[in-house]
C-alpha positions in Angstrom: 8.8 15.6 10.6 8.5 19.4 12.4 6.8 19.7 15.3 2.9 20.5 13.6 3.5 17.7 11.6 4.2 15.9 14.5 1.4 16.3 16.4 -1.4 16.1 13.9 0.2 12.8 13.2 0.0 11.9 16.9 -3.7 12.5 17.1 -4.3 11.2 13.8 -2.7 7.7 14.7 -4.6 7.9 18.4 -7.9 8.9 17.1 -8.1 10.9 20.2 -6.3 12.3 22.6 -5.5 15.4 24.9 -3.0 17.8 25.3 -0.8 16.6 28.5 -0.7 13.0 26.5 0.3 14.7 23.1 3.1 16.6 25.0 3.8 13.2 26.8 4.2 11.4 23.1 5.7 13.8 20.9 8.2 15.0 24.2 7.4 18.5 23.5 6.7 20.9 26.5 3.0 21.4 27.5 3.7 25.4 26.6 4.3 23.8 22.5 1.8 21.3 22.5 -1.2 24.2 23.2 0.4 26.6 20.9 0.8 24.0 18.1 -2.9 22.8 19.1 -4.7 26.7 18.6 -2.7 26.9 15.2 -4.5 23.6 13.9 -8.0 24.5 15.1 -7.4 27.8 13.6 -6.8 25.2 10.4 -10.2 23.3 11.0 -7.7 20.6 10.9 -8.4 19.3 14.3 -11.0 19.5 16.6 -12.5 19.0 20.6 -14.2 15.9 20.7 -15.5 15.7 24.5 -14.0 15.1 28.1 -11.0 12.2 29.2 -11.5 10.6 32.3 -9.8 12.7 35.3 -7.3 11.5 36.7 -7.1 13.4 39.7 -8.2 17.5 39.0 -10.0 19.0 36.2 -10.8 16.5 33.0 -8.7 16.6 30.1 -10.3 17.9 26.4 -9.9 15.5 24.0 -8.8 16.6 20.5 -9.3 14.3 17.3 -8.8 15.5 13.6 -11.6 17.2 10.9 -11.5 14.4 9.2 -13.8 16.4 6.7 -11.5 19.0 6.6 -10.0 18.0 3.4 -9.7 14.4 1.0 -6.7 12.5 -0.5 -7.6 10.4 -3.9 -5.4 7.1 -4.5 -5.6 5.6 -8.0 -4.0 1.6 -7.8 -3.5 0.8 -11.2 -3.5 -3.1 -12.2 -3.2 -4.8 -15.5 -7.0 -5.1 -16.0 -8.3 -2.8 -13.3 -8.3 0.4 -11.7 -9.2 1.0 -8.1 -9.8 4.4 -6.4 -10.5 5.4 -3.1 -11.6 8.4 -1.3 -9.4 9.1 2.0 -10.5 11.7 4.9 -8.1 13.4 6.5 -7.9 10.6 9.1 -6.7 8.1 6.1 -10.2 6.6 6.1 -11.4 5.2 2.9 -15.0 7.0 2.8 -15.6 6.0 -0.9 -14.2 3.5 -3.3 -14.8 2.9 -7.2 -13.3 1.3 -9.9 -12.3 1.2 -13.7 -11.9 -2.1 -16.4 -8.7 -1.5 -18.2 -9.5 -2.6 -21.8 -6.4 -1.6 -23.5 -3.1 -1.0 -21.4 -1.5 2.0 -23.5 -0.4 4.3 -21.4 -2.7 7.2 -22.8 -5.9 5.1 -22.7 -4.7 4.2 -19.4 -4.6 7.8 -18.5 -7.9 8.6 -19.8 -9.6 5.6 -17.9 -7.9 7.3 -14.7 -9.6 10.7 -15.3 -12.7 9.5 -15.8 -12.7 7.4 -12.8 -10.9 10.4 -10.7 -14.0 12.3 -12.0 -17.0 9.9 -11.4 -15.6 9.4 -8.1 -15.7 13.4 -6.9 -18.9 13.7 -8.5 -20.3 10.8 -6.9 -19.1 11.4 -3.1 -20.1 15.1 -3.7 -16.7 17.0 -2.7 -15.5 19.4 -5.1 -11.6 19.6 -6.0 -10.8 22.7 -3.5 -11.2 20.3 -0.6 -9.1 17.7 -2.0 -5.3 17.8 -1.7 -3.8 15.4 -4.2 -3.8 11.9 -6.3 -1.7 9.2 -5.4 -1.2 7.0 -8.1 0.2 3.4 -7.4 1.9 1.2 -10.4 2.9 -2.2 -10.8 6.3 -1.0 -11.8 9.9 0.8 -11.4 9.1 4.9 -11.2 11.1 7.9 -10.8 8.6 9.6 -8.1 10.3 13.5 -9.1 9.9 13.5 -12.9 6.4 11.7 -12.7 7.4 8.9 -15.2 6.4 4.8 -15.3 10.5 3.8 -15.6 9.9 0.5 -16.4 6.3 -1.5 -15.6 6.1 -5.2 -18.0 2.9 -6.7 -16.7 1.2 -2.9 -18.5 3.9 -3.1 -21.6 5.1 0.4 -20.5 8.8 2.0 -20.7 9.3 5.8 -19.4 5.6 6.7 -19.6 5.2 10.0 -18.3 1.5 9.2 -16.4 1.8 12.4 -14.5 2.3 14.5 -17.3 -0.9 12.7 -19.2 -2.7 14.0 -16.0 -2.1 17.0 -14.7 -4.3 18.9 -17.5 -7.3 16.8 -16.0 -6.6 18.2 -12.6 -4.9 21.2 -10.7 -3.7 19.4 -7.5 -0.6 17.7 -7.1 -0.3 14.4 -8.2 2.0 12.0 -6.5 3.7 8.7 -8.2 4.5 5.9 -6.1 5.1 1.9 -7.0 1.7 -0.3 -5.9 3.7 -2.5 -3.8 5.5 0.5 -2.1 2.1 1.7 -1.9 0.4 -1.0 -0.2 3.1 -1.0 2.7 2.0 2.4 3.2 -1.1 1.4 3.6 -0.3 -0.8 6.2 2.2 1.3 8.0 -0.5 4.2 8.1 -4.1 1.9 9.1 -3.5 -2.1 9.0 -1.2 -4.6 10.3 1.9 -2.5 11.1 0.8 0.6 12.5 3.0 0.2 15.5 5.6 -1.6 13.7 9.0 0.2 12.4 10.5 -2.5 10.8 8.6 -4.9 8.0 8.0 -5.9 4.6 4.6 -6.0 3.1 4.4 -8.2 -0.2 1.8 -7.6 -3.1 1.0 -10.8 -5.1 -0.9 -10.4 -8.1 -0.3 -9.8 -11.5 3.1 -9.4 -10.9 4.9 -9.4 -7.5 6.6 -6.7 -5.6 7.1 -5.7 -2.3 7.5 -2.0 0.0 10.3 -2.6 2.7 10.4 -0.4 5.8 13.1 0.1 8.1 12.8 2.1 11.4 9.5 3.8 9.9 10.6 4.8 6.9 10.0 3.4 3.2 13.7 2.3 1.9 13.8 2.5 -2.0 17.5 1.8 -2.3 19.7 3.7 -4.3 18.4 4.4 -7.4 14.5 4.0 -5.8 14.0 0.2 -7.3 14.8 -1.6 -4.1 11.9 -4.1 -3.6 11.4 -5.9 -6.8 11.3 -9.3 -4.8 9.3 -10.8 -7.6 12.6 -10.9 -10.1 14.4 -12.8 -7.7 14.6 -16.4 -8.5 13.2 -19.4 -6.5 13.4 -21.9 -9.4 17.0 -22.0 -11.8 15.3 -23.9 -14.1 11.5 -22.1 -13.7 9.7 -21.0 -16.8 10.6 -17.3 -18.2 9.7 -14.1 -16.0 8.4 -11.1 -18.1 11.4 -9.3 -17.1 13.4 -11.6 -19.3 14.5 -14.1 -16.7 13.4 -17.4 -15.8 12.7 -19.1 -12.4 11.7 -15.2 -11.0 9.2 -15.8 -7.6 6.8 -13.7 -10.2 7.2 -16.0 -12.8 5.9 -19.3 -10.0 3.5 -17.1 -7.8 1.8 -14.2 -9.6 -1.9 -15.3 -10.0 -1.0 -15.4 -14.0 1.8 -18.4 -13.3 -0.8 -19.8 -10.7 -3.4 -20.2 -13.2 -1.1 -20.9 -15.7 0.7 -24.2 -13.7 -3.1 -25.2 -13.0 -3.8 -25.3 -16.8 -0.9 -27.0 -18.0 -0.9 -30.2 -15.3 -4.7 -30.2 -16.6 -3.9 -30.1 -20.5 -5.9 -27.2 -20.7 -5.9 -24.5 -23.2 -7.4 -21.9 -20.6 -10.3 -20.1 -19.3 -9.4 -21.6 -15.9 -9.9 -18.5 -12.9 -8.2 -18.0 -9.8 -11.6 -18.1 -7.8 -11.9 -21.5 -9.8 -8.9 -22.7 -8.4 -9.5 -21.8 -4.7 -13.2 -23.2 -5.2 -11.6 -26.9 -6.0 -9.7 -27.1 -3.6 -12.0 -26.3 -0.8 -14.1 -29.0 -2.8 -10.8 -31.3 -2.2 -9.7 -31.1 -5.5 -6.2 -32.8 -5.8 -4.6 -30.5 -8.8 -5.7 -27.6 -7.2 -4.4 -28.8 -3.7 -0.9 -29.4 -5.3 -0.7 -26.3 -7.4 -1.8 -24.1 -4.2 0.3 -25.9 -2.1 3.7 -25.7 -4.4 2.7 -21.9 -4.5 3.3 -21.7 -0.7 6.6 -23.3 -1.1 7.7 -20.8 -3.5 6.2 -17.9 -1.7 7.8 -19.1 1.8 11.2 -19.5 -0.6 10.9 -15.8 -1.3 10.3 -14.6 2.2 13.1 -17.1 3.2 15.7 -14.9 1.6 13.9 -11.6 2.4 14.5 -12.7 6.1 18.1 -13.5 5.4 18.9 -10.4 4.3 16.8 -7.7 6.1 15.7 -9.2 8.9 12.5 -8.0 9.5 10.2 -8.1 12.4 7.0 -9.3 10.0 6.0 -9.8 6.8 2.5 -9.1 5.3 1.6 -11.2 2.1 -1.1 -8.6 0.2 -3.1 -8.5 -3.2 -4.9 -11.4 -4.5 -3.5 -14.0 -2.3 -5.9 -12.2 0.1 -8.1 -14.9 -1.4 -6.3 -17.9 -0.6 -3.5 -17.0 2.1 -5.0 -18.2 5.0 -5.3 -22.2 2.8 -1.4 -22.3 2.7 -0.5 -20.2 5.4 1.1 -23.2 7.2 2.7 -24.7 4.5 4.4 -21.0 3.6 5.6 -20.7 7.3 6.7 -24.2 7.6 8.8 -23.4 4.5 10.3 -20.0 5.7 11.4 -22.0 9.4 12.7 -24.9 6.6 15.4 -22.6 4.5 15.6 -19.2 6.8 18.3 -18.5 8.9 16.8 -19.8 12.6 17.7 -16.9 14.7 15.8 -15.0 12.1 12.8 -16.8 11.5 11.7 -17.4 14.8 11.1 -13.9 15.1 10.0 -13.2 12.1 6.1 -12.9 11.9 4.0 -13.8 8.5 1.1 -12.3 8.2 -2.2 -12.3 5.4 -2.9 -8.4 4.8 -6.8 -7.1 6.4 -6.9 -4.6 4.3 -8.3 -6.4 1.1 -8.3 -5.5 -2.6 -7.9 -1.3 -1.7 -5.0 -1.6 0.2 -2.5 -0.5 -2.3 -5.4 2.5 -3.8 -5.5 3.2 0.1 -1.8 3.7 0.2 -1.9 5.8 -2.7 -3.9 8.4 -1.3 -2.0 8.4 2.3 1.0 9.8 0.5 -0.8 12.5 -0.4 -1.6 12.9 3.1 1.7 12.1 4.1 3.0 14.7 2.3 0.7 17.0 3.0 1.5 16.6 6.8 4.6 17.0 6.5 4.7 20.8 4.8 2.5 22.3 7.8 5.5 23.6 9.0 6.8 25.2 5.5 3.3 26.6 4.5 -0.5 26.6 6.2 -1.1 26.4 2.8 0.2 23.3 2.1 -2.2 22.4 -1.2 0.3 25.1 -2.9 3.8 23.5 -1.5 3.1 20.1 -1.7 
């Protein structure tokens, strides 16, 4: 990241702070920081917010960012839902919306992400010259330069190009990222691991996937599919994944293969809800207790091996278990200190995301920003190079 970049980033993750500390942060000599600082307020990218407390001499301005200088829009797409948020420049979510997803071909899919895209602007009242991109998060395998859906089973889509269906609709760039990927964004850029270099957020819902950082910096392997956690396999002899393998972590602890286990130790033949589920087992419900319960064991399998092999500092469980983390929190630890490597578990964190449903929409739309940041120092105008 060059040196603007830098320290609009600095003030952006401080909410505000002055000059000397910037310098003090970023390393850069006092002589930098203040030129740096006039080229941004000449951007109405950041502004003086008021007076630090002295020190010792005169009183340090503070500086924080426009955050109404310009917007980010992140699109999550799910199976039966899309969500969409509204990020200031400061990555907060100012509005959210969302979309049902009736029929999950790619095109209708496209069209129900307009029209939300649209509703939303209309409805928060910005118009599309203040608004630098659309992040769009999938449940899926993407190739982020060509715009296309590689490979996403839970929406029955193979090389979809999403972007392409878009880009008519709207002239800003529009940015393609997997949900999971996304979510750890999220996290990295306003929850859980905003100091944190080295983690690996995990999104359980439909399907399962996960966003792994490593010293601060999304790793997406070599062909850009590193991640898919959920088509490992916790159970040899586990019921068959929609990737075409059986005993996948998806395949146990998606909210699908939740409800699904629930129905068949009932003998039902469905309409059984997550939300049903948690509610019987606060109610002391045995089948739900047992069915949540083996669910933690699986999960705290999955983060078992994760811990093996990356070692990393925490782990943030997002999504739907947002719901119901906190019930089986201690069974899932208990089974990660069970079957990880000790020297590794002990310091290994697990954490239940704060962020709630948005999180992956709000990781969507801080790529955008992301993105944007980094081409201040290319182009002031960095709507046209992003």
């Amino acid at each position: 990241m060059h040196n603007r970049a830098l320290v609009l980033d600095v003030i952006r993750r401080k909410g505000s702070i002055s000059r000397i500390d910037i310098s003090r942060q970023t390393l850069l000599t006092p002589t930098a920081v203040s030129g740096i600082i006039k080229q941004l307020m000449s951007m109405k990218l950041i502004r003086e917010k008021g007076e630090d407390i002295s020190t010792g001499g005169r009183k340090p301005i503070l500086l924080e960012l426009n955050s109404e200088a310009c917007y980010a829009i992140g699109i999550d797409i799910d199976q039966h839902e899309a969500v969409g948020v509204i990020l200031n420049l400061a990555a907060e979510a100012v509005f959210v919306s969302s979309a049902q997803i009736h029929d999950r071909d790619g095109n209708k899919v496209a069209e129900v992400v307009a029209d939300l895209i649209e509703n939303m602007i209309q409805h928060y009242g910005i118009t599309m010259d203040k608004v630098l991109g659309i992040g769009l998060g999938v449940p899926g395998t993407v190739d982020k330069k060509s715009g296309i859906v590689l490979f996403a089973p839970n929406l029955g889509w193979k090389d979809f190009p999403i972007i392409h269906r878009l880009k008519d609709n709207f002239k800003v760039p529009i940015l393609l990222e997997n949900e999971a990927r996304a979510t750890g964004i999220a996290e990295y850029w306003v929850g859980l691991a905003k100091q944190w270099q080295s983690f690996v957020c995990i999104n359980i819902r439909t399907g399962v996937g996960s966003g792994i950082f490593i010293n601060g910096e999304v790793y997406t392997g070599a062909r850009g599919t590193a991640g898919e956690v959920g088509h490992s396999t916790v159970a040899h002899d586990g019921p068959l994944c929609s990737c075409g393998n059986y005993g996948c972590l998806e395949a146990m602890v998606s909210t699908p293969a939740l409800v699904r286990r629930y129905e068949k130790r009932l003998n039902l033949g469905g309409g059984a809800t997550l939300q049903q589920i948690i509610t019987r087992y606060k109610k002391g419900d045995e089948t739900a207790r047992e069915i949540l319960e083996e669910t933690g064991v699986y999960i705290g399998i999955g983060i078992a091996n994760i811990i093996n092999i990356l070692n990393p500092s925490s782990i943030i469980l997002g999504g739907d278990i947002i719901a119901y983390g906190h019930l089986i929190l201690d069974i899932i630890k208990d089974t990660v200190r069970k079957r990880a490597l000790e020297a590794a578990a002990n310091n290994t964190e697990v954490f239940i995301s704060r962020l709630g449903f948005v999180g992956p929409a709000i990781g969507a739309g801080a790529i955008v920003l992301k993105k944007a940041f980094s081409f201040l120092d290319g182009e002031v105008q960095f709507k046209k190079t992003l």
